[in-house]
C-alpha positions in Angstrom: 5.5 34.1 -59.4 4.2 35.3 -56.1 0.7 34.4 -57.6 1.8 30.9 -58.1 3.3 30.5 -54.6 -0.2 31.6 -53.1 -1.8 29.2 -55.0 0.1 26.3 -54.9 0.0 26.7 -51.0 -3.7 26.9 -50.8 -3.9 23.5 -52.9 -1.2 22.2 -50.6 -3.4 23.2 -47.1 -6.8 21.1 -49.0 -5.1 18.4 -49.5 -3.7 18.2 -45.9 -7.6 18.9 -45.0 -9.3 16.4 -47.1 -7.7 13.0 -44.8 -10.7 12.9 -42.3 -13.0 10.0 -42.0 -16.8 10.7 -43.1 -17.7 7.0 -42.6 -19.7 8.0 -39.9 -22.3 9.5 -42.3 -23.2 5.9 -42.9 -25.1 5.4 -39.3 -28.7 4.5 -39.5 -29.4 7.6 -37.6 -27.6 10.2 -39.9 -24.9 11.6 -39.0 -23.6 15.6 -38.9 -22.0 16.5 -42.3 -21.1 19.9 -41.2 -18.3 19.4 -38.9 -14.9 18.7 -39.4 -14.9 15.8 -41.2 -15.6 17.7 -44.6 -13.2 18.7 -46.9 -12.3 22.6 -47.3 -14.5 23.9 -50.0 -12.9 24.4 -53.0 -13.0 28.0 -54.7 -16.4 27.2 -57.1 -17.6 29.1 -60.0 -16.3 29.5 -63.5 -13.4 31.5 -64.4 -13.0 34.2 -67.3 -12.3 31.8 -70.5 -9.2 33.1 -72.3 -9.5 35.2 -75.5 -8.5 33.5 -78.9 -6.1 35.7 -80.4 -5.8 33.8 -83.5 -8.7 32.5 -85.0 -9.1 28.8 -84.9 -9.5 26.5 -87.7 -13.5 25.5 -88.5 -14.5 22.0 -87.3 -14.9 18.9 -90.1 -17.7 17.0 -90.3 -15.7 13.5 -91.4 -11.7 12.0 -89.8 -11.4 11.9 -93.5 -11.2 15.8 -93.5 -8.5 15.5 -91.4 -4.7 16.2 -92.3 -3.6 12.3 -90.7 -1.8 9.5 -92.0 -3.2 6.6 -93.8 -2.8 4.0 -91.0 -4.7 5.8 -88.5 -7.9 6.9 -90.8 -7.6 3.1 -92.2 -7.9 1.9 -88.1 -10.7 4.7 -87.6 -13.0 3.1 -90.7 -12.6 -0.2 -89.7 -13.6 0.7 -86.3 -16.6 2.3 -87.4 -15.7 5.7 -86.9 -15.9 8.0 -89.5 -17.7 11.1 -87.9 -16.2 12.6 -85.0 -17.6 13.9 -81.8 -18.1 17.3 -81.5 -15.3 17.8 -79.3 -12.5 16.0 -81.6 -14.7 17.8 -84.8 -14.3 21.3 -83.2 -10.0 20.7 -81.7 -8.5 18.4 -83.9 -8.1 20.4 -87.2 -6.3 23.2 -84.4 -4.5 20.3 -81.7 -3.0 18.9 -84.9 -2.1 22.3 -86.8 0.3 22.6 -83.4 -2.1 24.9 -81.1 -2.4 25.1 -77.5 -6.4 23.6 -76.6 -8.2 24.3 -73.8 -11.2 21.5 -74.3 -14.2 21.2 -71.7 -16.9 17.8 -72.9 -19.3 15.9 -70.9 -17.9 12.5 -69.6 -17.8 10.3 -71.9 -18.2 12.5 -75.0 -14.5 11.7 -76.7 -11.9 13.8 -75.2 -9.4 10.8 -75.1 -9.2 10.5 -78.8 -9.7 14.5 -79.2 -6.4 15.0 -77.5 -4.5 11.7 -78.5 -4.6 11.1 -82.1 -3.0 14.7 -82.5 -0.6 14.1 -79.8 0.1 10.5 -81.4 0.3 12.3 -85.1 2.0 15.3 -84.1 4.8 12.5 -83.0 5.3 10.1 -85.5 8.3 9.7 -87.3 10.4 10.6 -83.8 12.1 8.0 -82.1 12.5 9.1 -78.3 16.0 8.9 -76.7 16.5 7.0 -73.7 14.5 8.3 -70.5 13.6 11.2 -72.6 9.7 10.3 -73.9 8.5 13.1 -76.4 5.1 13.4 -75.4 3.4 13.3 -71.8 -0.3 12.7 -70.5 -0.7 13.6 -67.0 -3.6 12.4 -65.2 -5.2 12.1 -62.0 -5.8 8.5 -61.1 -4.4 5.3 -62.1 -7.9 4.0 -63.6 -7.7 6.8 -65.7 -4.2 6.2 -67.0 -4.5 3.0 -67.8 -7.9 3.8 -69.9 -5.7 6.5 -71.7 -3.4 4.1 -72.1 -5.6 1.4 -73.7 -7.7 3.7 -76.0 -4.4 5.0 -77.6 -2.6 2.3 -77.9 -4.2 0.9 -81.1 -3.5 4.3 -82.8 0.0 3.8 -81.0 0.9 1.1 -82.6 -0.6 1.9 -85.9 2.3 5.0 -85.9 4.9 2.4 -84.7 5.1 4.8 -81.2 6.1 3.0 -78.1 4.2 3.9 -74.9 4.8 3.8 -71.3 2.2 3.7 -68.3 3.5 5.2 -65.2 1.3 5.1 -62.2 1.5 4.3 -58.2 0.6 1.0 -56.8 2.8 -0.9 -59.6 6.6 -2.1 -59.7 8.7 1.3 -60.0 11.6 -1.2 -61.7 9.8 -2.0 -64.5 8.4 1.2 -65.5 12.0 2.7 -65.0 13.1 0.0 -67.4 10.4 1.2 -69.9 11.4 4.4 -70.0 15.3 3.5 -70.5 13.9 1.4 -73.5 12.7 4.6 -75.1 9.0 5.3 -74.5 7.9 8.4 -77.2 4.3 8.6 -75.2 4.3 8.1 -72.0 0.5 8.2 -70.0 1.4 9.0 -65.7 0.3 10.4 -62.5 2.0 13.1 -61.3 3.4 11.4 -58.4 4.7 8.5 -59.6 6.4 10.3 -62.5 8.0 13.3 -59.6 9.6 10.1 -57.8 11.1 8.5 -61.9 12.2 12.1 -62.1 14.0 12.1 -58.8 15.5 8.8 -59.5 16.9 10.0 -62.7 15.4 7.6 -64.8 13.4 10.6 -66.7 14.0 13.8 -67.7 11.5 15.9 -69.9 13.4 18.3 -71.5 13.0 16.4 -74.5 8.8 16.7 -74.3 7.2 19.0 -77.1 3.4 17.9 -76.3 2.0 17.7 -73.3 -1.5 16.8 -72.1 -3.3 17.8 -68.9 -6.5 15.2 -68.2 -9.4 16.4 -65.7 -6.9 19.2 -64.6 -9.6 19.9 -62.3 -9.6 16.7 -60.2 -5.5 16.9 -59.6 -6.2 20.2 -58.2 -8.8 18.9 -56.2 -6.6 16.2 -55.0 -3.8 18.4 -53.7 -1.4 17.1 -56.9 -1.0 21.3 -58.2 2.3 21.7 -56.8 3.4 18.9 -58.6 1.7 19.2 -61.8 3.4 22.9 -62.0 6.7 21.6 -61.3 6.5 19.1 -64.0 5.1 21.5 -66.5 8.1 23.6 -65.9 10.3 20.6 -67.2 9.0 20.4 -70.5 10.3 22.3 -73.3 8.6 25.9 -73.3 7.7 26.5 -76.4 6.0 23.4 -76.5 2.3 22.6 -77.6 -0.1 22.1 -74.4 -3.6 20.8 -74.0 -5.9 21.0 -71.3 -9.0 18.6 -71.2 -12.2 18.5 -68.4 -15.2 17.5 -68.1 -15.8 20.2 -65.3 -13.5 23.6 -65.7 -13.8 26.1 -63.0 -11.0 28.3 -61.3 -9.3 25.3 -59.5 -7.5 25.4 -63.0 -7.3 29.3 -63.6 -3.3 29.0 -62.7 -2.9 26.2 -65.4 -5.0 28.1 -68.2 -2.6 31.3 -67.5 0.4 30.0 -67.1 0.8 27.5 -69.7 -1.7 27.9 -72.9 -0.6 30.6 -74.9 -3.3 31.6 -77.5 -5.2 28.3 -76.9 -8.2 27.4 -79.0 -11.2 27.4 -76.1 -14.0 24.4 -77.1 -16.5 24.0 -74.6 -19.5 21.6 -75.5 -21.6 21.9 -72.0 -20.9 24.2 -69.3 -19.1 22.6 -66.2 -22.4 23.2 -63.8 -24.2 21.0 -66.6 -21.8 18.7 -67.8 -24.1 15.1 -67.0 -26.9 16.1 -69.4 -27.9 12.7 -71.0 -29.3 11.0 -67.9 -32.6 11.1 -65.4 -31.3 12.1 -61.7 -33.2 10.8 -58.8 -32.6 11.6 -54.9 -34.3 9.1 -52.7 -35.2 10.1 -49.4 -34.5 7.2 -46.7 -34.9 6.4 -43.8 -31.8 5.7 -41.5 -33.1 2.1 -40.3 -34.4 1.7 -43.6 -31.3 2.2 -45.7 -29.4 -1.1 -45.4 -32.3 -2.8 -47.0 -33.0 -0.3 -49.2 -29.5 -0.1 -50.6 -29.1 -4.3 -50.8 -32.5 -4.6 -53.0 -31.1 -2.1 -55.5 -27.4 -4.0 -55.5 -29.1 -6.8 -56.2 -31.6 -5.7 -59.6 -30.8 -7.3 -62.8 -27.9 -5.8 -64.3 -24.5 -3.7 -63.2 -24.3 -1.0 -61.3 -21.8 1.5 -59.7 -22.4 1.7 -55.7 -20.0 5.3 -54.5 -19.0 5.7 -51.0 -16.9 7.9 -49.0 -14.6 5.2 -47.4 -12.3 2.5 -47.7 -14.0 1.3 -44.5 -17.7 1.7 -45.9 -16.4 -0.3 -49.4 -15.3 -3.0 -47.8 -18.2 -3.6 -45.2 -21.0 -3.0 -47.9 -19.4 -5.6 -50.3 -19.2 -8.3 -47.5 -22.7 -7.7 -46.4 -23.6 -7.5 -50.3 -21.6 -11.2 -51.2 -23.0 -12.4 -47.6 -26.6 -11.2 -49.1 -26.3 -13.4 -52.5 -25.0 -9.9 -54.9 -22.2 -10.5 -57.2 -20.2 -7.6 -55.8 -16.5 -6.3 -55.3 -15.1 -3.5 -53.9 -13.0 -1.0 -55.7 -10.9 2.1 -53.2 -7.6 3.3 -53.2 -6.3 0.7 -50.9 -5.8 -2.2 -53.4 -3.1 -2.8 -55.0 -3.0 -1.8 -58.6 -3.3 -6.0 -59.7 -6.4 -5.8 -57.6 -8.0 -3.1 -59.2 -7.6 -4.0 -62.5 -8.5 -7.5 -61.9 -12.2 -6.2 -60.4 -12.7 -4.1 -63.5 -12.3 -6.3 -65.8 -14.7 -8.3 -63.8 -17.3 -5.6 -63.4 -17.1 -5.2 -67.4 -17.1 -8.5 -68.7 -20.2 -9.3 -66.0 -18.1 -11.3 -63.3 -19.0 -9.1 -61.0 -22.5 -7.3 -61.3 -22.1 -4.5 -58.4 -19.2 -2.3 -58.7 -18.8 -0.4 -54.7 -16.3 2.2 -54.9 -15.1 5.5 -53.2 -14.8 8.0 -55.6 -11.1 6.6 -57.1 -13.7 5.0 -59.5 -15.4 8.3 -60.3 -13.3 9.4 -63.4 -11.6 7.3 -66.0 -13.8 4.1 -65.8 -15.2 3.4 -68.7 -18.5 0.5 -69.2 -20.3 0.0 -71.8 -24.0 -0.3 -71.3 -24.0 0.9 -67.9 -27.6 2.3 -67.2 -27.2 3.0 -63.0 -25.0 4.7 -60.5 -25.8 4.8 -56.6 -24.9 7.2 -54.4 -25.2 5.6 -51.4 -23.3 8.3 -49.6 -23.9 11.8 -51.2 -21.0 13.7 -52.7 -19.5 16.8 -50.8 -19.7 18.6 -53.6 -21.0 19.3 -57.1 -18.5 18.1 -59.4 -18.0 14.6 -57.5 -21.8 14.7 -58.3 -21.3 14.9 -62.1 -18.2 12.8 -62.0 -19.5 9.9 -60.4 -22.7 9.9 -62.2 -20.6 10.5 -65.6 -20.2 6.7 -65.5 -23.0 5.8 -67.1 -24.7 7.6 -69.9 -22.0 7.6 -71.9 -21.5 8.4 -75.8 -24.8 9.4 -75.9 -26.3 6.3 -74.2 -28.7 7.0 -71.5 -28.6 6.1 -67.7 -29.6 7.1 -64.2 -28.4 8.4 -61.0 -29.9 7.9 -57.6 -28.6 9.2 -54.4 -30.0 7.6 -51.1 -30.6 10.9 -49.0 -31.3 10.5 -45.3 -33.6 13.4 -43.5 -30.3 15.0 -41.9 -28.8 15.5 -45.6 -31.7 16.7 -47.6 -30.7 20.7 -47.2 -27.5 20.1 -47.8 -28.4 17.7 -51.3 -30.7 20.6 -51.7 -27.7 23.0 -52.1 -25.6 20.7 -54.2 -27.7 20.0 -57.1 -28.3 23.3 -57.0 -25.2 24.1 -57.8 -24.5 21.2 -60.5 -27.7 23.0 -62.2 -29.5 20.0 -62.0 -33.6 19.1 -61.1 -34.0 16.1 -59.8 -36.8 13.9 -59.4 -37.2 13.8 -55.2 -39.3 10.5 -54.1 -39.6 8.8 -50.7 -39.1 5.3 -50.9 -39.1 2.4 -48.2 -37.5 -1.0 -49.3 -39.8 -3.9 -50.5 -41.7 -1.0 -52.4 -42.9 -1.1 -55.9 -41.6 2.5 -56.4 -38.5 1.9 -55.2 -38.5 -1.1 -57.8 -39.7 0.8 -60.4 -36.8 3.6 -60.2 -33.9 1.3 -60.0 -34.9 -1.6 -60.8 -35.2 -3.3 -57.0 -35.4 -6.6 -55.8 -35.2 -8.9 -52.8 -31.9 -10.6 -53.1 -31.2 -14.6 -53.3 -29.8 -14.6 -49.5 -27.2 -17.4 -50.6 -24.0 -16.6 -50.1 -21.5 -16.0 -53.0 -18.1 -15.1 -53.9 -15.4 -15.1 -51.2 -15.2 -17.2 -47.8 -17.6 -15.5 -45.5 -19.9 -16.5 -42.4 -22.6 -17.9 -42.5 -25.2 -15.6 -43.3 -27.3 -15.8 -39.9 -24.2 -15.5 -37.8 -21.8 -13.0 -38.0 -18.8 -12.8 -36.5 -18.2 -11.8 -33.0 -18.3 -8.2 -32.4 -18.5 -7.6 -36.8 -20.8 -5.2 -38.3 -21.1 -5.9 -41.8 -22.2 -2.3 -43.9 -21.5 -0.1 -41.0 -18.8 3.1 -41.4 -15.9 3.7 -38.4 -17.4 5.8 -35.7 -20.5 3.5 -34.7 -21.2 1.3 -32.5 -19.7 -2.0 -34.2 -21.5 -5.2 -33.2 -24.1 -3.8 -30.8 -27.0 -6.1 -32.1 -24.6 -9.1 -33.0 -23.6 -9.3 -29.8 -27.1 -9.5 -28.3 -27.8 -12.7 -30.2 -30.2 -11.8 -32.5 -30.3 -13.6 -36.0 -30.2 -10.7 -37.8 -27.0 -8.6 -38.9 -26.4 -5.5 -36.8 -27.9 -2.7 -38.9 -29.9 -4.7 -41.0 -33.8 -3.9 -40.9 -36.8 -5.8 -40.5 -37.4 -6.2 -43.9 -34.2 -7.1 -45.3 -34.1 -9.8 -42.1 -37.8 -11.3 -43.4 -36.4 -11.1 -46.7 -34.0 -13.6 -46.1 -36.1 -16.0 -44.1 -38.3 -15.8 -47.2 -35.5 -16.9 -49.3 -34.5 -19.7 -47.0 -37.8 -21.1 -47.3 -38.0 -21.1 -51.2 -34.6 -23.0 -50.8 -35.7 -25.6 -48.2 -38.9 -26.1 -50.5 
């Protein structure tokens, strides 16, 4: 008990920690990393993996080998899927026999479907009271919910189970109402189900299977008080899963606590967990990385843009729009209608530059995606492997490139060290063929697109577009040059390039 205390306080203190603002990182002259704006470290390294008292069951090689119903192996042939992925070959024949699972797979690699269909079996046949669901998914992020929620409900509906999604940022009223309809599944973030809870429009008491989702990221997000608190709710001799792409002693309370006996699957080792993909760190120039990071947005095909900020989101994706890119901006600070309505534009090819903080770093899934951008470096090794588990999925292969100015380089050093990765280190100028030949680069139209902005030779007064909090805003708009403050040379000729092929 005391142990838990001392831990749950420790998470508590990060959390309070992590609220800084690091958009100054994003001055042309880079910025100092090492003071306070940086989160507490979290403890690294991986923890003693629990023995397996009982044996598990072997892995299958087909779903067919599978103790399941009809309807679902009927929906998984039709889809195409008839061999599993290591990670659903290696749990399933042990998740559905009842088990406890502790499950660590690369992003991307099937965990959703390695914990749901034997949560979704498991409960067929049940009909859930009301506000008492009979299975729970907790997860960190609303993205991630509602790709949970989408990739199970097929298989949901298939078993006749009734689902609810309960996450922040959405009406309270009507996810209250779901559950008093009677939800047997129900997919949430911690918060948002705490507050349900507290309303007494939930109760878990009733809850026999319950699923933890990148564990690792709600510690990291200050959300282990609550996630303990909620475990504590649901019936204890209940079965328990825990699924990661990145495992380390963040989740060591979890693993003790509340698997008993689990069956331990681990397909890549969290330091190693992005495998499938080349990784590239550019080294920029502070003046030069405007430009550069606009000719990359603006190659042919998507791609994932991660920053630290709100602020730094919203600035790049006006100056990218202003600059002729198809982009949009993706952060914690729009409302849930919001995000889901850039997504869905980013998929379907609406939008072709995706610029997030790293809300967007776990449960976004695109197919085809073959680039992520870190225009800002992570702070640390697993937002690394997170944010570059966007592309390179399922096997697919991808890239990641992180924009590295001379200030950083020791410190990028350190990380990759630590995610066990090599990468390929060039130094690269904008307008350059190498540049080009790594991501794809180009000069961009230099018409404006998307929403009403100015013009793109006059800013407004006192506005610098792509610049974080902290510098000095408007300093070259205000003298009267043409140019954008912070913009370089290059990007500036660029445009008068582009203004000329138009007025030909």
């Amino acid at each position: 008990m005391n142990r838990s205390a001392r831990t749950n306080d420790r998470y508590s203190a990060a959390r309070k920690g992590g609220s800084t603002d690091r958009g100054a990182r994003f001055r042309p002259q880079g910025s100092n990393r090492s003071g306070g704006g940086r989160r507490p470290a979290a403890p690294q390294g991986e923890f003693a993996l629990p023995v397996t008292i009982t044996p598990a069951l072997p892995p299958v090689e087909n779903f067919g080998d599978l103790d399941m119903p009809a309807p679902i192996l009927e929906l998984l042939t039709s889809l195409g899927m008839n061999e599993p992925f290591p990670i659903q070959a290696a749990t399933l024949p042990n998740s559905l026999a009842g088990r406890d699972v502790l499950g660590r797979g690369r992003t991307g690699s099937g965990k959703t479907l390695a914990f749901g269909l034997a949560l979704l079996v498991r409960t067929a046949g049940r009909r859930a009271e009301s506000k008492k669901p009979l299975a729970l998914v907790l997860v960190p992020t609303r993205e991630l919910a509602q790709q949970v929620t989408d990739a199970l409900t097929p298989y949901a509906k298939a078993l006749k189970l009734r689902m609810a999604t309960v996450v922040g940022g959405m009406s309270i009223g009507r996810q209250a109402g779901a559950l008093r309809s009677g939800a047997e599944v129900v997919v949430a973030t911690p918060g948002r189900l705490k507050d349900l809870i507290e309303r007494r429009d939930c109760r878990l008491d009733q809850v026999a299977i319950t699923v933890l989702d990148e564990a690792d990221q709600m510690a990291d997000m200050g959300f282990m008080p609550q996630v303990t608190e909620l475990l504590d709710q649901v019936r204890p001799e209940g079965q328990r899963m825990l699924f990661s792409a990145t495992l380390d002693r963040n989740v060591d309370l979890l693993v003790r606590r509340y698997l008993h006996d689990p069956v331990v699957h681990s397909v890549d080792p969290s330091a190693g967990a992005v495998t499938t993909m080349e990784h590239h760190v550019l080294h920029v120039q502070g003046a030069d990385k405007y430009a550069t990071t606009t000719e990359i947005a603006a190659r042919d095909g998507r791609v994932i843009m991660f920053l630290d900020t709100k602020h730094a989101v919203d600035q790049l994706t006006k100056h990218l729009l202003q600059s002729g890119v198809r982009a949009a901006a993706l952060h914690g600070g729009k409302s849930q209608p919001q995000r889901t309505r850039t997504l869905a534009q980013f998929k379907t090819g609406a939008v072709s530059v995706l610029v997030a903080t790293n809300v967007a770093a776990r449960g976004i899934h695109v197919d085809n995606l073959d680039l992520v951008v870190n225009v800002d470096p992570p702070t640390d090794h697993k937002d690394y492997l997170h944010r570059g588990g966007r592309t390179a999925r399922a096997g697919e292969s991808g890239s990641v490139v992180t924009l590295v100015l001379p200030n950083q380089r020791r410190e990028m050093s350190r990380l990759m060290m630590a995610a066990g990765i090599t990468p390929t280190i060039t130094q690269v100028r904008s307008g350059e063929a190498e540049l080009s030949r790594i991501t794809g680069a180009q000069a961009p139209s230099g018409i404006p697109v998307g929403p009403a902005t100015a013009p793109a030779d006059q800013p407004r007064r006192g506005q610098a577009p792509f610049r974080g909090r902290g510098t000095a805003r408007g300093q070259e708009g205000r003298a009267g040059t043409s140019r954008r403050a912070g913009e370089s040379r290059e990007l500036a000729e660029a445009r008068k390039a582009a203004r000329v092929r138009r007025a030909a």
